[in-house]
VEXLUMLUM-796326 format. One record per residue: x, y, z of N, C-alpha, C, O in turn. Coordinates in steps of 0.2 Angstrom, whole numbers, plus 2048, in hexadecimal, padded with zeros to 3 digits. Layout:
! residues N
XYZXYZXYZXYZ/...
//
This chain:
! residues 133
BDD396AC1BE3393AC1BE8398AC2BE839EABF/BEC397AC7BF239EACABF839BAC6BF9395AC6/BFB3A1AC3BFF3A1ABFC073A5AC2C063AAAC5/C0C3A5AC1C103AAAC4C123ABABDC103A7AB8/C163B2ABDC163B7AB5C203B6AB8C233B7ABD/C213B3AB2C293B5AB3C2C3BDAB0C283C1AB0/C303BEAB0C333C3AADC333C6AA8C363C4AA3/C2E3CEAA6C2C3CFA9DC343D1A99C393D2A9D/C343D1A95C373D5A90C353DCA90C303DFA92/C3C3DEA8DC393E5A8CC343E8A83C323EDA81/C363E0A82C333E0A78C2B3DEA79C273DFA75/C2A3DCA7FC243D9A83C1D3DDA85C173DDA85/C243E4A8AC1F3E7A8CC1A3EAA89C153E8A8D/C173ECA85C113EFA81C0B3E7A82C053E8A84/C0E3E1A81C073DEA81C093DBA89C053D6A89/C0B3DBA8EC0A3DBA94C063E2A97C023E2A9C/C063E7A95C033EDA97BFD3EDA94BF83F0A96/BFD3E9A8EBF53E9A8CBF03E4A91BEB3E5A93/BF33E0A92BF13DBA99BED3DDA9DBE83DAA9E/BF13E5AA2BEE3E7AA6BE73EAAA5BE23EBAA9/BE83EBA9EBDE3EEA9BBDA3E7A99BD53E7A96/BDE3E3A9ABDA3DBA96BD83DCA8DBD33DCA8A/BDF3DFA8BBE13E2A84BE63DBA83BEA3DAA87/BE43D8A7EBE83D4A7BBEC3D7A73BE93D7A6E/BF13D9A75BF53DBA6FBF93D7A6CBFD3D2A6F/BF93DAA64BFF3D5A61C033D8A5DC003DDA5B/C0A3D7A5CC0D3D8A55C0D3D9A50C0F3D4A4D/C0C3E0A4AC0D3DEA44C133E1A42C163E6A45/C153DEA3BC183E1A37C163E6A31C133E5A2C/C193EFA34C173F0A2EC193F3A29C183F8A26/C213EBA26C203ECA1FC1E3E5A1BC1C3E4A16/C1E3E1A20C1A3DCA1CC133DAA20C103D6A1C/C103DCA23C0A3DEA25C063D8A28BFF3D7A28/C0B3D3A2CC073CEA2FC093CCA37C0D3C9A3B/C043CDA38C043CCA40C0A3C6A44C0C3C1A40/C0D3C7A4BC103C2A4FC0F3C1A54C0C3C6A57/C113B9A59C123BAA60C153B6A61C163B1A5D/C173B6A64C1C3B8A6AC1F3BFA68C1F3C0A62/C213C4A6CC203CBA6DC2A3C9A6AC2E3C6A6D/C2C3CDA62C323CDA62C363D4A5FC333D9A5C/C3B3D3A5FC3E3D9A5CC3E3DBA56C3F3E1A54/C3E3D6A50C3B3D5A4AC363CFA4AC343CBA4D/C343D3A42C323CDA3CC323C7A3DC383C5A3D/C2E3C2A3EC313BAA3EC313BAA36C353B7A33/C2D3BCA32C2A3BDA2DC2E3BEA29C2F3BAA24/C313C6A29C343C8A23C3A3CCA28C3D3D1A26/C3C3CAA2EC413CBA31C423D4A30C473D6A31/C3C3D7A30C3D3E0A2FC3A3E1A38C373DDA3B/C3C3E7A39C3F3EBA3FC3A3EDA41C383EDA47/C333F1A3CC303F6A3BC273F1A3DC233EEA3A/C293F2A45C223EFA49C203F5A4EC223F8A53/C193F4A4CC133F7A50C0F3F1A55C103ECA54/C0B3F2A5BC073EFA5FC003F3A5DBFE3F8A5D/BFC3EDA5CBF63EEA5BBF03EAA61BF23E6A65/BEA3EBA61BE43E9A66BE33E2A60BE53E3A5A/BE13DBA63BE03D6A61BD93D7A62BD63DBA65/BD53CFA5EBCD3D1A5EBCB3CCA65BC63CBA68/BD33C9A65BD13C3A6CBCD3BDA69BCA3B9A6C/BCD3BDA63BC83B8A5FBCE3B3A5BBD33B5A58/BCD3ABA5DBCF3A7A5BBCE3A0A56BC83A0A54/BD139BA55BD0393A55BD438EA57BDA38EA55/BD1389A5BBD9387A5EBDA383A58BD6380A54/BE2382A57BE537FA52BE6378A56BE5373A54/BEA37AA5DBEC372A5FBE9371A65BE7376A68/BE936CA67BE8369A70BE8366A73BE5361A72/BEC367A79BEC360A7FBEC363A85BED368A88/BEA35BA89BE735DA8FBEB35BA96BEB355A98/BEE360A99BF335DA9EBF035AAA2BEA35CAA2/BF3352AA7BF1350AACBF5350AB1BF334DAB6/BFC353AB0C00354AB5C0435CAB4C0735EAB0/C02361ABAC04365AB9C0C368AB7C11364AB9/C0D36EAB4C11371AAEC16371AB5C1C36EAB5/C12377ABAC1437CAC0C14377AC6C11372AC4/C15377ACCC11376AD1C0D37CAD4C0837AAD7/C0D380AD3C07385AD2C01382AD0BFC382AD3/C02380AC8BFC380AC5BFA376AC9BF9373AC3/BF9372ACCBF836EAD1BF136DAD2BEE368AD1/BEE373AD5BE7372AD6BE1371AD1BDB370AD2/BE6374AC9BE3377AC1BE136FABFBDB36EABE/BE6368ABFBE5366ABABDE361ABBBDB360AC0/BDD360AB4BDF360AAFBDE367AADBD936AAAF/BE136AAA8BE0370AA3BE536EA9DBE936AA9B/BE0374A9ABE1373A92BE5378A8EBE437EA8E/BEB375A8BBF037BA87BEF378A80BEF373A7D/BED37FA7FBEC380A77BF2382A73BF7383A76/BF1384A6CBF3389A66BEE38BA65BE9387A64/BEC391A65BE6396A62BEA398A5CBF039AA5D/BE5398A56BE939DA52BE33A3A50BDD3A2A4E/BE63A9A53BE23AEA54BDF3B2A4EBE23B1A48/BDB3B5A4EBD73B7A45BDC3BCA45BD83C0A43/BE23BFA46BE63C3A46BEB3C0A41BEE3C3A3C/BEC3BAA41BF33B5A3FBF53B1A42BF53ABA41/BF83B5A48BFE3B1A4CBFA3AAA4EBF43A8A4D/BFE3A7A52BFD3A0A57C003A1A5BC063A2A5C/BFB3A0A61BFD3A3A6ABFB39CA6DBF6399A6D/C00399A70C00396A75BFB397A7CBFD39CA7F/BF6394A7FBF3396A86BEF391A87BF038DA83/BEB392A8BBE538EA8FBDF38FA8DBDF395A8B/BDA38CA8DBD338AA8CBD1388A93BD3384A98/BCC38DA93BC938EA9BBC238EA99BC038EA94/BBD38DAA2BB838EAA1BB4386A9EBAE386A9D/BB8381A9DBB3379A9CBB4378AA3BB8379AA7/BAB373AA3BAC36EAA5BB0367AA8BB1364AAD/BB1367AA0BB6361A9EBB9363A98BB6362A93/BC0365A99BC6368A97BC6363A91BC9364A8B/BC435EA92BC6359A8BBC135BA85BC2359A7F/BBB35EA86BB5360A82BBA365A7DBB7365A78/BBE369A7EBC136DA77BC5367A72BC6361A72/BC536DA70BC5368A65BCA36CA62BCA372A64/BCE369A5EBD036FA58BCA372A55BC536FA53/BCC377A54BC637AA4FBC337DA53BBE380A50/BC237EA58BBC381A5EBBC387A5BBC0386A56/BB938FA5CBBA395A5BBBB396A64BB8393A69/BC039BA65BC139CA6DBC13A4A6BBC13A7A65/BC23A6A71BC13ACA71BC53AFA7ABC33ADA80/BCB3B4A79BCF3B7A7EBC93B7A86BC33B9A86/BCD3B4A8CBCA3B4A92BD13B5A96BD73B3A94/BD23B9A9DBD63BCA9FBD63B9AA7BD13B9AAB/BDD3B6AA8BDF3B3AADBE23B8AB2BE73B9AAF/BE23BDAB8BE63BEABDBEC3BBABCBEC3B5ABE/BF13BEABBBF83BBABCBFC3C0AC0C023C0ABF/BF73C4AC5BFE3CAACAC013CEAC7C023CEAC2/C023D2ACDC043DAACAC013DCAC7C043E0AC4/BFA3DCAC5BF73E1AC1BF73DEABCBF33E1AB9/BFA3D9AB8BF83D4AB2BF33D2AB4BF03D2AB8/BF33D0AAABED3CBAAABEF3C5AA5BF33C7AA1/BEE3BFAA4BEF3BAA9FBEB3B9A9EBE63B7AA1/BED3BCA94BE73B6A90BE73B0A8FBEC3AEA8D/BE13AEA92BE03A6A92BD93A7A8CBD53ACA8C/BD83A0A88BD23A1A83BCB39AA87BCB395A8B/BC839EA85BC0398A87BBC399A80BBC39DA7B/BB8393A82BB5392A7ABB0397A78BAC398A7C/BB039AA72BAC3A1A71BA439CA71B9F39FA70/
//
């Protein structure tokens, strides 16, 4: 599935640079000590400043799921149907993405165990996209 990458942040860059090693990093907080995603300038949590990036284990379970039949993009055109999930990562957080690698994209379940797979997305990126462990 060809994806085009919009424009990072610069609160971003560290987990776009992990990309280029197919390093999936996350957010933590370290005064209240619990990981995030979406890449932000604080805490969702405890609203504190004081954040490091960490290597993720890429290990997941999807929490939710539906199966497109009409694409998002016109790019993504030649994709459907595909599958957008919530994974929620053994880190904490819940990441938004894809489930790749079925047959038949309707065979994922909540509850699946998935695990980090990496999309080409240009310029030397990569997206994680999840397939079932």
């Amino acid at each position: 599935m060809s994806r085009m990458l919009m424009g990072t942040s610069q609160v971003a860059e560290p987990f776009w640079k992990g990309t280029e090693e197919k390093i999936l990093r996350v957010q933590f907080c370290k005064d209240c000590g619990k990981a995030h995603h979406y890449p932000r300038n604080f805490c969702p949590h405890c609203h504190g400043e004081n954040l490091e990036w960490k290597d993720a284990s890429g290990e997941g379970t999807i929490y939710a799921i539906t199966v497109c039949h009409k694409p998002g993009l016109p790019t993504m055109a030649a994709s459907v149907p595909y599958a957008v999930a919530l994974v929620d990562l053994a880190e904490g957080p819940r990441m938004m993405t894809n489930i790749v690698g079925l047959e038949d994209v309707h065979t994922a379940k909540v509850g699946d165990k998935v695990k980090v797979a990496w999309e080409d997305a240009g310029s030397g990126k990569n997206l994680p996209v999840f397939e079932i462990a």
